[in-house]
PyMOL CGO cylinders between C-alpha atoms (Angstrom):
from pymol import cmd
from pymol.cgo import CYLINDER

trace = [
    CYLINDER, -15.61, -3.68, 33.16, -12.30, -5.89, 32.91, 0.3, 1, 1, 1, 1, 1, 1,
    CYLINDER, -12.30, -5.89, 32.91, -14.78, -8.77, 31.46, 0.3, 1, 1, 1, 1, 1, 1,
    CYLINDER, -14.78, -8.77, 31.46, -15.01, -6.59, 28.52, 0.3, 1, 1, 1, 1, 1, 1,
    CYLINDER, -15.01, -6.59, 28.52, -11.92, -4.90, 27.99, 0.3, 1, 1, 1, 1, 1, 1,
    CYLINDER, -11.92, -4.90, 27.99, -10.07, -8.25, 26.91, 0.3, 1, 1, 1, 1, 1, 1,
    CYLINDER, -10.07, -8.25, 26.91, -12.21, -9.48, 24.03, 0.3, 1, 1, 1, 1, 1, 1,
    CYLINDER, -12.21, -9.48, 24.03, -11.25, -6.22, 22.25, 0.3, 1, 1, 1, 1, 1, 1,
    CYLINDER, -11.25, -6.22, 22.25, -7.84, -6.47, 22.92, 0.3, 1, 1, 1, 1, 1, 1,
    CYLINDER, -7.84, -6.47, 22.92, -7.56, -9.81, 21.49, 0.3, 1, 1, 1, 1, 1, 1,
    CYLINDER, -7.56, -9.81, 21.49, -9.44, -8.67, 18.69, 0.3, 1, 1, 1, 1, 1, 1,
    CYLINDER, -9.44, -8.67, 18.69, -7.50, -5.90, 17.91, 0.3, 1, 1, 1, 1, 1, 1,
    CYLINDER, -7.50, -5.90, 17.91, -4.56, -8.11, 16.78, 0.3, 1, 1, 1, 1, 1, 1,
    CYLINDER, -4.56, -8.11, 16.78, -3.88, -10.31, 13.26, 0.3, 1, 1, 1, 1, 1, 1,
    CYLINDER, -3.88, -10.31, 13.26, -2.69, -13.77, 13.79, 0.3, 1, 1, 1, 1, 1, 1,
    CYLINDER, -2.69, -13.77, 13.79, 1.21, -14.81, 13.22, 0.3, 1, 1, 1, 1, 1, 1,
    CYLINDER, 1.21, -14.81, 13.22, 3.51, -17.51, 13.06, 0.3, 1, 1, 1, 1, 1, 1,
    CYLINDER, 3.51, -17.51, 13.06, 7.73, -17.96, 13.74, 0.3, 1, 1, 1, 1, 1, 1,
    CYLINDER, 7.73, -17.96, 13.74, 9.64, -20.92, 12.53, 0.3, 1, 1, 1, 1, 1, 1,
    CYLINDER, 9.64, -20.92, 12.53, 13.09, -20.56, 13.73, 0.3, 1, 1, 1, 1, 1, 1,
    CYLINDER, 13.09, -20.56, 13.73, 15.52, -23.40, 12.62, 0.3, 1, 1, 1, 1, 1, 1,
    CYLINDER, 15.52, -23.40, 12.62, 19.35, -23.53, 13.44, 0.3, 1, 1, 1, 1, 1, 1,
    CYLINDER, 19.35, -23.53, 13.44, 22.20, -25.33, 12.06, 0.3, 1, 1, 1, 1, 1, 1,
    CYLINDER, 22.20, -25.33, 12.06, 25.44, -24.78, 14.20, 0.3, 1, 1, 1, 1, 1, 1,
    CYLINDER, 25.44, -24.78, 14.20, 28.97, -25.94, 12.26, 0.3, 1, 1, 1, 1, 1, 1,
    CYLINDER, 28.97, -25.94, 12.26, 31.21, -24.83, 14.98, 0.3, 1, 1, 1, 1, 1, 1,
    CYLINDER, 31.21, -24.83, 14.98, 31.20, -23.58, 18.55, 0.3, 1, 1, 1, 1, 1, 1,
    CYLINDER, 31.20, -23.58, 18.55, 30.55, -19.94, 19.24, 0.3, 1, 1, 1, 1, 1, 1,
    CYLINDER, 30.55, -19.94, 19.24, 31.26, -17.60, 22.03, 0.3, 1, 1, 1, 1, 1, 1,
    CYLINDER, 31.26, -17.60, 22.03, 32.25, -13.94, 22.58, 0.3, 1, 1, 1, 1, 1, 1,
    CYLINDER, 32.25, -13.94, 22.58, 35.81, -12.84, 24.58, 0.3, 1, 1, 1, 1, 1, 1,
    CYLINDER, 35.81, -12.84, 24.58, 35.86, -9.94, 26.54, 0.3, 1, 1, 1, 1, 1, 1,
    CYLINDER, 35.86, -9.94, 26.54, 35.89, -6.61, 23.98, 0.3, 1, 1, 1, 1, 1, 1,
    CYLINDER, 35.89, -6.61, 23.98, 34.91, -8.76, 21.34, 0.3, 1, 1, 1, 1, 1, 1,
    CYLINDER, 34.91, -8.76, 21.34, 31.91, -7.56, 19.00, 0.3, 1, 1, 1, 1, 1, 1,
    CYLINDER, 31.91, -7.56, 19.00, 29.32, -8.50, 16.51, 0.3, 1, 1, 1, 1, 1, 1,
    CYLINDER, 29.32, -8.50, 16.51, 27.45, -6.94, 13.39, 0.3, 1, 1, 1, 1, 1, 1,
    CYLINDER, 27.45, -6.94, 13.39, 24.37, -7.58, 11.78, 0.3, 1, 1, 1, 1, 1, 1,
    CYLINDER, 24.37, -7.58, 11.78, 23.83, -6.21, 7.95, 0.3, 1, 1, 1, 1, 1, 1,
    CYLINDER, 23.83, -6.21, 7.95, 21.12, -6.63, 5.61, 0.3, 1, 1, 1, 1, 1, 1,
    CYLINDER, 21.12, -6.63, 5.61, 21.90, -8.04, 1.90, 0.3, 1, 1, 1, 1, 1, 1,
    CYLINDER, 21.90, -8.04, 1.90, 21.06, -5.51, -0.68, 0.3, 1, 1, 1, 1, 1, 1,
    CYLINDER, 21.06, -5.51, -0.68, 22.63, -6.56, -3.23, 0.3, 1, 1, 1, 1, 1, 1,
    CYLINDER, 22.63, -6.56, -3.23, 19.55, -8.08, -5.26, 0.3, 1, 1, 1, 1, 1, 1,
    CYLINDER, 19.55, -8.08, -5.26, 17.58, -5.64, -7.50, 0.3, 1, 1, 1, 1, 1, 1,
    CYLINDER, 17.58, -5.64, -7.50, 13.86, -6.61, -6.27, 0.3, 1, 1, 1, 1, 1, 1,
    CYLINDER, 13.86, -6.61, -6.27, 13.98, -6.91, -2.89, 0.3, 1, 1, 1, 1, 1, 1,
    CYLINDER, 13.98, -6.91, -2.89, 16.47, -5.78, -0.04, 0.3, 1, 1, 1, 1, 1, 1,
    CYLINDER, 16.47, -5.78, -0.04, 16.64, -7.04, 3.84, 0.3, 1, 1, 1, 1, 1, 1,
    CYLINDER, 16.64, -7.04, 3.84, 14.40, -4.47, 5.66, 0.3, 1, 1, 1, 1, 1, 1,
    CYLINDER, 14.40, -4.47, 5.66, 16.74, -1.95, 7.63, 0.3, 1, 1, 1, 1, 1, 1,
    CYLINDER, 16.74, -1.95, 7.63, 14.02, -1.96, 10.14, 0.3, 1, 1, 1, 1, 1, 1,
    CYLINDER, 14.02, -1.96, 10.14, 14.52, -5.80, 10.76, 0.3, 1, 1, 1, 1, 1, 1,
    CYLINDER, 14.52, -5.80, 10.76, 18.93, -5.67, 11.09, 0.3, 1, 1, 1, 1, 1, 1,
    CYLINDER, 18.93, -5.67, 11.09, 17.66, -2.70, 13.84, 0.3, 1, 1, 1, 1, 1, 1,
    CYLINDER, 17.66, -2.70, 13.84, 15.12, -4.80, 15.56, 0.3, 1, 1, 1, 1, 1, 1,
    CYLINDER, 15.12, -4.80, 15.56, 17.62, -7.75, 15.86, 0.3, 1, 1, 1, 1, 1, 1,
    CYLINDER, 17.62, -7.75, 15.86, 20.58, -5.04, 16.78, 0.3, 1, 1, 1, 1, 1, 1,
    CYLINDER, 20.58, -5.04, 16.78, 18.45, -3.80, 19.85, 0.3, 1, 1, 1, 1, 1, 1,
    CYLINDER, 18.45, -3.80, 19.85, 17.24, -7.25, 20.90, 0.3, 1, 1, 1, 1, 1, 1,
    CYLINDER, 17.24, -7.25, 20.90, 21.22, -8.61, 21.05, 0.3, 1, 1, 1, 1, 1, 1,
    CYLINDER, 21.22, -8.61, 21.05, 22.18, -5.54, 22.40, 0.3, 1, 1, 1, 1, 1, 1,
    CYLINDER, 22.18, -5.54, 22.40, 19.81, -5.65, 25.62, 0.3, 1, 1, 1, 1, 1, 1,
    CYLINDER, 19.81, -5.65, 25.62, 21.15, -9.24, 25.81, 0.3, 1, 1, 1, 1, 1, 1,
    CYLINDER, 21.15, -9.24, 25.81, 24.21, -7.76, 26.83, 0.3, 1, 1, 1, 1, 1, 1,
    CYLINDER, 24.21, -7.76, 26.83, 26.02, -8.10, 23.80, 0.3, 1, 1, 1, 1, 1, 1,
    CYLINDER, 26.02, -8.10, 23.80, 28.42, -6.10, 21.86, 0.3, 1, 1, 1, 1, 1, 1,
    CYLINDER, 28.42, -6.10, 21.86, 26.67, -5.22, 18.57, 0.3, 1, 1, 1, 1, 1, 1,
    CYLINDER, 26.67, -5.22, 18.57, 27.98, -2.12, 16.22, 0.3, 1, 1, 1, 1, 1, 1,
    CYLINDER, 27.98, -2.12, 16.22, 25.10, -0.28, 14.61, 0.3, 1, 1, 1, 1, 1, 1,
    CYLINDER, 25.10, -0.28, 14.61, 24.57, -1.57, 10.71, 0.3, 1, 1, 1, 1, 1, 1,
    CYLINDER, 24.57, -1.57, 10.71, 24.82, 2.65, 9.57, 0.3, 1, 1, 1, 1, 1, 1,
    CYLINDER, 24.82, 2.65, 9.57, 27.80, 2.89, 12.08, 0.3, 1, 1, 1, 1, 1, 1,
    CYLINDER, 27.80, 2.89, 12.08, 29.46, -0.19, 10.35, 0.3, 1, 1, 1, 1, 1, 1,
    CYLINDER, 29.46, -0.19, 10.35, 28.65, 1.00, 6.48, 0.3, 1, 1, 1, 1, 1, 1,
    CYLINDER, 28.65, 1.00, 6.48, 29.85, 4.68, 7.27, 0.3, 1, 1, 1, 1, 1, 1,
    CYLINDER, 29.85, 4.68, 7.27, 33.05, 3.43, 9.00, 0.3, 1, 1, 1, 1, 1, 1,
    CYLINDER, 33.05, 3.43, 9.00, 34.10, 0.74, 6.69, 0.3, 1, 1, 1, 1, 1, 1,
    CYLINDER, 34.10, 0.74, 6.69, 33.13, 2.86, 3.26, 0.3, 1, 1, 1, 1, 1, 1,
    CYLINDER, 33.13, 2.86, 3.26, 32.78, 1.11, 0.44, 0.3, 1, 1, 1, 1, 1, 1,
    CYLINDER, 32.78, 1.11, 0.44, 33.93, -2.34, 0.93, 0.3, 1, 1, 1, 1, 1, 1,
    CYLINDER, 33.93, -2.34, 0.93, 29.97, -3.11, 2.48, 0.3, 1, 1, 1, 1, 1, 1,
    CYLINDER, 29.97, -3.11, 2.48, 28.27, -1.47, 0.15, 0.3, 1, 1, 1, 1, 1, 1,
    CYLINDER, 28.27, -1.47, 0.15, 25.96, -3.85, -2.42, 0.3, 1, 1, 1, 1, 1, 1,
    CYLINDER, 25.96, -3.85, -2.42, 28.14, -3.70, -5.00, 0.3, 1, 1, 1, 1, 1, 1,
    CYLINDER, 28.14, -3.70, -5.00, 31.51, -4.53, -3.26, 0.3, 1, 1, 1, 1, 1, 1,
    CYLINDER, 31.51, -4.53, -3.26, 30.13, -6.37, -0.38, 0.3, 1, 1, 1, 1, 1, 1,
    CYLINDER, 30.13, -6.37, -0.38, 31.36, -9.70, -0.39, 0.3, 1, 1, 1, 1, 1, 1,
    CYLINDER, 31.36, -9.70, -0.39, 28.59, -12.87, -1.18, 0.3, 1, 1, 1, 1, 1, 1,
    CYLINDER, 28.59, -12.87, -1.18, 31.03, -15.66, 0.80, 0.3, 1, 1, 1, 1, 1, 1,
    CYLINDER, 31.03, -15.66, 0.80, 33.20, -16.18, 3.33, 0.3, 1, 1, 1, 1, 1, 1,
    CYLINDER, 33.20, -16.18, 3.33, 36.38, -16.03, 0.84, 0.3, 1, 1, 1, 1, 1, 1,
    CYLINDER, 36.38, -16.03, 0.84, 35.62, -13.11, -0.63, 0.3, 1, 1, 1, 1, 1, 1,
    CYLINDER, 35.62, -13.11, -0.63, 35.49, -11.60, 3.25, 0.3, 1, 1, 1, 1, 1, 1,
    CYLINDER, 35.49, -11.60, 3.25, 38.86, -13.14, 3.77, 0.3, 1, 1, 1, 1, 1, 1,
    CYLINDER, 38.86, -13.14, 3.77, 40.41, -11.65, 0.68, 0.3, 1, 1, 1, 1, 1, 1,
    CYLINDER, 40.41, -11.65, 0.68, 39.20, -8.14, 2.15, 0.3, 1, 1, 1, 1, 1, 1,
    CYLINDER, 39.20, -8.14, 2.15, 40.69, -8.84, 5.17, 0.3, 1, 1, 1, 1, 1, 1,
    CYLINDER, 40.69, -8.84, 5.17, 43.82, -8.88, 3.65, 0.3, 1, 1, 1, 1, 1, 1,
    CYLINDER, 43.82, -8.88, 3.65, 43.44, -5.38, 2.58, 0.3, 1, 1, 1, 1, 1, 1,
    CYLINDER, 43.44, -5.38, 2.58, 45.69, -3.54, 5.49, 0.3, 1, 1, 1, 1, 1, 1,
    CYLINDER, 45.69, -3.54, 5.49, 43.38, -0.41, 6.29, 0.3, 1, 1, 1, 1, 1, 1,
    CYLINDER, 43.38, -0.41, 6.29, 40.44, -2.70, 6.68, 0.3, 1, 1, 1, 1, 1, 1,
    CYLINDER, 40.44, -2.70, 6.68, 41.80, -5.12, 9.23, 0.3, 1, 1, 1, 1, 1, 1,
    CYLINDER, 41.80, -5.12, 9.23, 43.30, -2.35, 11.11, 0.3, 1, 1, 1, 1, 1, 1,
    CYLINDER, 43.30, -2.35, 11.11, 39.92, -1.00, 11.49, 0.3, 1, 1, 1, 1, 1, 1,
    CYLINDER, 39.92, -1.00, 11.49, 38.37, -4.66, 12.19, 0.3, 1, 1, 1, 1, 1, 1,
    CYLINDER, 38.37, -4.66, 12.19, 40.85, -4.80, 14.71, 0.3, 1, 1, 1, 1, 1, 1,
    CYLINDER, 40.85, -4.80, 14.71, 40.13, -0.89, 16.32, 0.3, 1, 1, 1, 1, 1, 1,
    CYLINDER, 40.13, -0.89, 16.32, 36.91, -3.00, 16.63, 0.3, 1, 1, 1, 1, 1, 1,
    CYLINDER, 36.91, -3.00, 16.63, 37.65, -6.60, 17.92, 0.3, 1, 1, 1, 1, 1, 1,
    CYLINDER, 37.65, -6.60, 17.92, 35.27, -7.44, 15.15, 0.3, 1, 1, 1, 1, 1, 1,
    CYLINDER, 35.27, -7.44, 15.15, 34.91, -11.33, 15.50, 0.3, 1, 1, 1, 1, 1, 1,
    CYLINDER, 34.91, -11.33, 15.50, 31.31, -12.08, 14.10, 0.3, 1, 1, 1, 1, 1, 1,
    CYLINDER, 31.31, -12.08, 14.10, 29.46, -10.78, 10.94, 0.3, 1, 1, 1, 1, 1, 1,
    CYLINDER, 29.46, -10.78, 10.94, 26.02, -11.64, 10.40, 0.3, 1, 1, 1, 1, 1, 1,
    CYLINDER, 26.02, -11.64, 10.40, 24.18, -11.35, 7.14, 0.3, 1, 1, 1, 1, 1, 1,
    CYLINDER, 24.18, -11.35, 7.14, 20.52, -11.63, 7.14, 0.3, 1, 1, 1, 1, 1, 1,
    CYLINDER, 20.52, -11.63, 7.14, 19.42, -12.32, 3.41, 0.3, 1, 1, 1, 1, 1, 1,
    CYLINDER, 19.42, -12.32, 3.41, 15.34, -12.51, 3.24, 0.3, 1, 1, 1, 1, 1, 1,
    CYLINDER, 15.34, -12.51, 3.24, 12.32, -10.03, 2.87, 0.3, 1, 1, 1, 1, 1, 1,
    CYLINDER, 12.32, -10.03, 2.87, 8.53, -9.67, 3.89, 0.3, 1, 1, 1, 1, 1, 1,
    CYLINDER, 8.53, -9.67, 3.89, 5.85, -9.70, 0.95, 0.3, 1, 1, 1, 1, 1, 1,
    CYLINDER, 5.85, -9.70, 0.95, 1.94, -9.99, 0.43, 0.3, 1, 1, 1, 1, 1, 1,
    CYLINDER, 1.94, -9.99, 0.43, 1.09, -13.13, -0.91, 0.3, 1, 1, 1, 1, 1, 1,
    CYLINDER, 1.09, -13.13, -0.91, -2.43, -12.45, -1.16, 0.3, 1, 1, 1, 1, 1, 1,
    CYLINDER, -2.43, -12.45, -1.16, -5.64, -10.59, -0.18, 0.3, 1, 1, 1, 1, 1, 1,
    CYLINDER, -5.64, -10.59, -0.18, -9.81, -11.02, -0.28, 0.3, 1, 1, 1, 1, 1, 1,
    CYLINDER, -9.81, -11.02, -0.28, -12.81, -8.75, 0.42, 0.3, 1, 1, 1, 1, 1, 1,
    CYLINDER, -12.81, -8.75, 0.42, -12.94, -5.49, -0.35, 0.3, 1, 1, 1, 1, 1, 1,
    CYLINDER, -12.94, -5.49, -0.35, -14.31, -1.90, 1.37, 0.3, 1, 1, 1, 1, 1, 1,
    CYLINDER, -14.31, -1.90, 1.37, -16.36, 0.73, -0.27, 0.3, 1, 1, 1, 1, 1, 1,
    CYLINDER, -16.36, 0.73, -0.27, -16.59, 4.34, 1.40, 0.3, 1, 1, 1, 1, 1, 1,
    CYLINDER, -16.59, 4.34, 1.40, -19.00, 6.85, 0.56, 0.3, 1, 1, 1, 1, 1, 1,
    CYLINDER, -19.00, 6.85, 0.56, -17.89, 9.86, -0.58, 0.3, 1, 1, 1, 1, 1, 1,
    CYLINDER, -17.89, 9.86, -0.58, -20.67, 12.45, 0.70, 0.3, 1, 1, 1, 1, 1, 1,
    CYLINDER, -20.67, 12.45, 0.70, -20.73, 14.16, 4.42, 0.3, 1, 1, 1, 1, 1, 1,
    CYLINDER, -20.73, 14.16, 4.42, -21.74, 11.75, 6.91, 0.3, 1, 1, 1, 1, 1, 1,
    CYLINDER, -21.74, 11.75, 6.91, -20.88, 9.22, 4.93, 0.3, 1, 1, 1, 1, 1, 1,
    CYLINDER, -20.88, 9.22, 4.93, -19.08, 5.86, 5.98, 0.3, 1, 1, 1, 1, 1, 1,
    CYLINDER, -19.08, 5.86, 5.98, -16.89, 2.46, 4.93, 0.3, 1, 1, 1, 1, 1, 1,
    CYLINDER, -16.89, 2.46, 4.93, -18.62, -0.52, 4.72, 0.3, 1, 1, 1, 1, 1, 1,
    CYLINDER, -18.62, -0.52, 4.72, -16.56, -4.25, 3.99, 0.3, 1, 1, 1, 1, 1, 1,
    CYLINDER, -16.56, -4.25, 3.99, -13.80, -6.56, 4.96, 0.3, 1, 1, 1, 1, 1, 1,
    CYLINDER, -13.80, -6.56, 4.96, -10.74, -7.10, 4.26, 0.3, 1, 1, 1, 1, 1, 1,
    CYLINDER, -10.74, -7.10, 4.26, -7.55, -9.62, 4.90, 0.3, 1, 1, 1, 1, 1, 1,
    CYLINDER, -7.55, -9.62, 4.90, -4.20, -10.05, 3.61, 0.3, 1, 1, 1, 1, 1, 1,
    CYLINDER, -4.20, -10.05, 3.61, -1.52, -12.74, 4.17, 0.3, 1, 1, 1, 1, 1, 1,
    CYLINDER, -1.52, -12.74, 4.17, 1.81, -12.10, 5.03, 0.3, 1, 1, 1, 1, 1, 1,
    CYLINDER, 1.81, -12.10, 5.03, 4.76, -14.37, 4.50, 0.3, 1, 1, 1, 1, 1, 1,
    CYLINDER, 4.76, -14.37, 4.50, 8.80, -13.78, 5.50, 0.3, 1, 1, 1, 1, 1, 1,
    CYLINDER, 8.80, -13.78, 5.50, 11.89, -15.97, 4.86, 0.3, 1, 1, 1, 1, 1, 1,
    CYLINDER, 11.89, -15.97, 4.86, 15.22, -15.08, 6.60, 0.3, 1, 1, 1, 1, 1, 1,
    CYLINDER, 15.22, -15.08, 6.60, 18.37, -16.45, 6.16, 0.3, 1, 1, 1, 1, 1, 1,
    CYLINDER, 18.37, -16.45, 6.16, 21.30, -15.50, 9.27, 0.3, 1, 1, 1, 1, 1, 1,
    CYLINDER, 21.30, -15.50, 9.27, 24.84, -16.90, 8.21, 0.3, 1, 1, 1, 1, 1, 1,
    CYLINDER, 24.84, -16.90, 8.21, 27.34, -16.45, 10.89, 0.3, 1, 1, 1, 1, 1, 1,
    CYLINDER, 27.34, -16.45, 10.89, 30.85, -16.03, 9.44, 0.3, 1, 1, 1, 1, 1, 1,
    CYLINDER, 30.85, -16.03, 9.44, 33.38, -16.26, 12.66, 0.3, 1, 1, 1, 1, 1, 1,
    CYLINDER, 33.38, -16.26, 12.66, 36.21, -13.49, 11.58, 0.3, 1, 1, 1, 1, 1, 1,
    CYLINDER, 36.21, -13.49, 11.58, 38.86, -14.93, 13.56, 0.3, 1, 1, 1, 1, 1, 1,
    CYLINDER, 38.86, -14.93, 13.56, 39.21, -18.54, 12.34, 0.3, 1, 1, 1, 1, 1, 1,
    CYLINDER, 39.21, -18.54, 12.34, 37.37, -17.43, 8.87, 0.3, 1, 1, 1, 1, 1, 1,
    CYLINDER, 37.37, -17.43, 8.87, 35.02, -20.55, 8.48, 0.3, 1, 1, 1, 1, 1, 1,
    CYLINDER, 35.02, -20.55, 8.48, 30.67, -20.10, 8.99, 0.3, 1, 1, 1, 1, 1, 1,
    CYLINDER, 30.67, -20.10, 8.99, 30.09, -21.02, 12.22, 0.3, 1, 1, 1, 1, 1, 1,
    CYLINDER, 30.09, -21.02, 12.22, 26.33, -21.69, 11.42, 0.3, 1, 1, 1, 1, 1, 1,
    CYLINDER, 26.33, -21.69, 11.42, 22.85, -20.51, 9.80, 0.3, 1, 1, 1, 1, 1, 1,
    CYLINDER, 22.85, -20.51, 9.80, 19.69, -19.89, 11.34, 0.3, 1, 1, 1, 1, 1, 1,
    CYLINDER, 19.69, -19.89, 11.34, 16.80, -19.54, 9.42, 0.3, 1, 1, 1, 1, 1, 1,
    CYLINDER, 16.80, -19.54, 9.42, 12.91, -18.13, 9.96, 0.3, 1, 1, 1, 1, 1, 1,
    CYLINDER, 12.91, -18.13, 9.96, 10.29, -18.21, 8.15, 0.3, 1, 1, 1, 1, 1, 1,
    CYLINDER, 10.29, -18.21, 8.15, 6.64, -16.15, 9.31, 0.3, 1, 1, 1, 1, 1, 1,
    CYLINDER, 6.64, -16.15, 9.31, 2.94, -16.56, 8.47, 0.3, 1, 1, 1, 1, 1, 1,
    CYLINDER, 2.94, -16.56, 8.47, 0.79, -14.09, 9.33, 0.3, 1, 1, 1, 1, 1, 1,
    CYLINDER, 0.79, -14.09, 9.33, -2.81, -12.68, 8.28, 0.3, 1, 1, 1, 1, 1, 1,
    CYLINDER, -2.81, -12.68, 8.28, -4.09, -9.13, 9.16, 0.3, 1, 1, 1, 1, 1, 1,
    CYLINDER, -4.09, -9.13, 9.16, -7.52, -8.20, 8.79, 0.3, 1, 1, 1, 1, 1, 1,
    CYLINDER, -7.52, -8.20, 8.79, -9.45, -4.80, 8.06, 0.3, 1, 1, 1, 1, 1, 1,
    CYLINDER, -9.45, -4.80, 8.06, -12.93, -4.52, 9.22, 0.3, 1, 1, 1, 1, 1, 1,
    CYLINDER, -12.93, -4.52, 9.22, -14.99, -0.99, 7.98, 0.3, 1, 1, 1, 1, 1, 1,
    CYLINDER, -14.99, -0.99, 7.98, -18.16, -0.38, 9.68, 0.3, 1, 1, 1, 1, 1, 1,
    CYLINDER, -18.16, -0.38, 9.68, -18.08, 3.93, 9.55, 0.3, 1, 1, 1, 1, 1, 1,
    CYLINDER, -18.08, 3.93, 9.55, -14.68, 3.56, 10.34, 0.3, 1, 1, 1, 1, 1, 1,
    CYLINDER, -14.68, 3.56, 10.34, -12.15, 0.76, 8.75, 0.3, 1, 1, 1, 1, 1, 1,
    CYLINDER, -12.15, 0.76, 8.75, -10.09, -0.52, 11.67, 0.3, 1, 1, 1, 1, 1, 1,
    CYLINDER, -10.09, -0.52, 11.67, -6.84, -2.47, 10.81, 0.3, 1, 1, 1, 1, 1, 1,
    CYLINDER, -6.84, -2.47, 10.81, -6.17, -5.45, 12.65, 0.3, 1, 1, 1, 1, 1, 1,
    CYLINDER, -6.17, -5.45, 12.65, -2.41, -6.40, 11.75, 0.3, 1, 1, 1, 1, 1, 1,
    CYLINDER, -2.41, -6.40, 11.75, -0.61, -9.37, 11.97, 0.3, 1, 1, 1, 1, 1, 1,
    CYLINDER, -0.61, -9.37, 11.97, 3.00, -8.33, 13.65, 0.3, 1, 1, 1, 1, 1, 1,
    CYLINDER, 3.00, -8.33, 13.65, 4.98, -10.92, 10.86, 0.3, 1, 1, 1, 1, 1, 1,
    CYLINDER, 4.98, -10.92, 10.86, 8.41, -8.49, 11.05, 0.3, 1, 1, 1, 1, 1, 1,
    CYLINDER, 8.41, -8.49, 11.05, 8.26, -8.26, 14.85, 0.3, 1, 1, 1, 1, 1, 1,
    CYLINDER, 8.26, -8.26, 14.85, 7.56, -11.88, 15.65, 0.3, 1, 1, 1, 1, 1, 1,
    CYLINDER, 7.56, -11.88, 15.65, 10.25, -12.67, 13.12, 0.3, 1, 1, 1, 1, 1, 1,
    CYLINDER, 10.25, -12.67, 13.12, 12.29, -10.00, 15.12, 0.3, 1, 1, 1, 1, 1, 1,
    CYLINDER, 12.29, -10.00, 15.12, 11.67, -11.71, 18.38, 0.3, 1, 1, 1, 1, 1, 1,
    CYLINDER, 11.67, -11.71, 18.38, 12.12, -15.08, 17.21, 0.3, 1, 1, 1, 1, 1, 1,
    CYLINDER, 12.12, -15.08, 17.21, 15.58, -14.64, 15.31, 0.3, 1, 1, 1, 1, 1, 1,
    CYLINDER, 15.58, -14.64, 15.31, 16.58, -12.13, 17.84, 0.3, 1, 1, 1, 1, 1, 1,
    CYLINDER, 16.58, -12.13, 17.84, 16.71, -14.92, 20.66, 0.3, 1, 1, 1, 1, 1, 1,
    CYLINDER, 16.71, -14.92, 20.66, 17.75, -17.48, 18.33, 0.3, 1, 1, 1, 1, 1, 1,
    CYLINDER, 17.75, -17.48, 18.33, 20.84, -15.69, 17.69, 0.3, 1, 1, 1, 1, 1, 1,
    CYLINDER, 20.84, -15.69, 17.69, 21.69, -14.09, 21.02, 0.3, 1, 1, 1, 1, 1, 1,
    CYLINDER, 21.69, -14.09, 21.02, 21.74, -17.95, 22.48, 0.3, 1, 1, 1, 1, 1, 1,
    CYLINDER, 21.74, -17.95, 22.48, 23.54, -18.95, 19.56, 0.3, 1, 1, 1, 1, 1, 1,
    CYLINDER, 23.54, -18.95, 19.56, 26.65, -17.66, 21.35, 0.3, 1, 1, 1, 1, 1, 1,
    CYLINDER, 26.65, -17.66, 21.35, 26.06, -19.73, 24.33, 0.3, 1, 1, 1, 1, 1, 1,
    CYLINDER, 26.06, -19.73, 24.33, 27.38, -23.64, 24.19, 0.3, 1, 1, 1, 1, 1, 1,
    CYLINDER, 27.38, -23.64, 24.19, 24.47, -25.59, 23.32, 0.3, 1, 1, 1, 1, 1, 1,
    CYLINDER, 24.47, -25.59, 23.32, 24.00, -28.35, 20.32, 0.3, 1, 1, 1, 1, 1, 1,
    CYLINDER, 24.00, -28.35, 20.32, 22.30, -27.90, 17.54, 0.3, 1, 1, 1, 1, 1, 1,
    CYLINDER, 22.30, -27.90, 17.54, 18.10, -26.73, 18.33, 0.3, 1, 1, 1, 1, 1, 1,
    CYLINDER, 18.10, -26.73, 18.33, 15.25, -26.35, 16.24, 0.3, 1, 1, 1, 1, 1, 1,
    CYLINDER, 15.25, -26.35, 16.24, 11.85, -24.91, 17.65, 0.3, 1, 1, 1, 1, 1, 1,
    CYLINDER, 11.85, -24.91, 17.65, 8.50, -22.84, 16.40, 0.3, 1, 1, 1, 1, 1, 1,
    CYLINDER, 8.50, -22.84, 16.40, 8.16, -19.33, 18.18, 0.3, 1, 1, 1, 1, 1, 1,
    CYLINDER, 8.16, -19.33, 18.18, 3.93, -18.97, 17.78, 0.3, 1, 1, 1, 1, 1, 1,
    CYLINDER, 3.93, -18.97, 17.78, 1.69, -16.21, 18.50, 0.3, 1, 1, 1, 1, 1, 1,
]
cmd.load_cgo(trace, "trace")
């Protein structure tokens, strides 16, 4: 019975990819009380940074023992100088806001030393086959299907305290899913947004250990 059981499982999976490259400008590390947070850019009108991604990443850092606010606890908290319109696009801009005296008192509440944008999205790039179901009683789908799946992240790491990037790490995913119909269509998906989660999530949890500068392919 186990002879058979793990064909299906492997079947019952897409194919993915993770590319993870890093570019550290300066040493990082975390003091005592000291804590991090991740947020998505919005500020583009097609696209915006999946929340579901910045909460993936939040929960992977945070099990890593580190001290990560929630992105919704952030944005409610620090109301509006986060929001897409006001948020700022560089490292200056974040300084001049950190000059504003109510905001750096609540930075401070928070020993808020890193910020982390993550500027990217997931999209279709393209799909074959198609599936035809009757429309009668007893009736079934027939066909196949597959789509391709492609993400590009970008993390930039500003370091509050001595206001200068400390680095960038950046992912891109491949991925294809598949949807076989005989009666039934059964979707076989390729996990692009949770690879991508795993890959960045580790990237950027050892990014504040001391280590040079790494690149290396996360594959599934």
């Amino acid at each position: 019975m186990k002879q058979l059981i793990l064909p299906v499982i492997i079947l019952l999976s897409g194919c993915s990819s993770v590319t993870i490259d890093e570019f550290r400008h300066s040493s990082a590390s975390l003091h005592q009380g000291e804590s991090i947070v991740i947020l998505g850019r919005r500020h583009a009108n097609n696209y915006e940074t999946e929340p579901s991604l910045i909460n993936c990443l939040q929960e992977s850092m945070t099990k890593q023992g580190l001290n990560v606010i929630p992105e919704q606890q952030f944005l409610d908290e620090f109301y509006p100088f986060f929001e897409p319109r006001t948020a700022p696009l560089n490292l200056p801009g974040m300084n001049r806001l950190q000059s504003q005296e109510r905001l750096a008192s609540r930075m401070q509440q928070h020993k808020l030393r890193y910020l982390i944008w993550v500027d990217g999205n997931t999209e279709t790039t393209s799909s074959v086959g198609s599936i035809s179901c009757a429309l009668v009683p007893g009736g079934g789908c027939l066909g196949f299907g597959s789509w391709d799946e492609e993400a590009g992240y970008e993390s930039i790491i500003w370091d509050l305290k001595r206001e200068v990037v400390a680095g960038r790490i950046h992912a891109s995913a491949k991925g294809t899913s598949y949807m076989p119909a005989v009666v039934v269509p059964i979707p076989l998906l390729a996990q692009v947004e949770t690879e991508t989660c795993r890959g960045l999530g580790k990237q950027l949890t050892e990014f504040f250990k001391p280590q040079g500068e790494t690149n290396n392919a996360v594959q599934n």
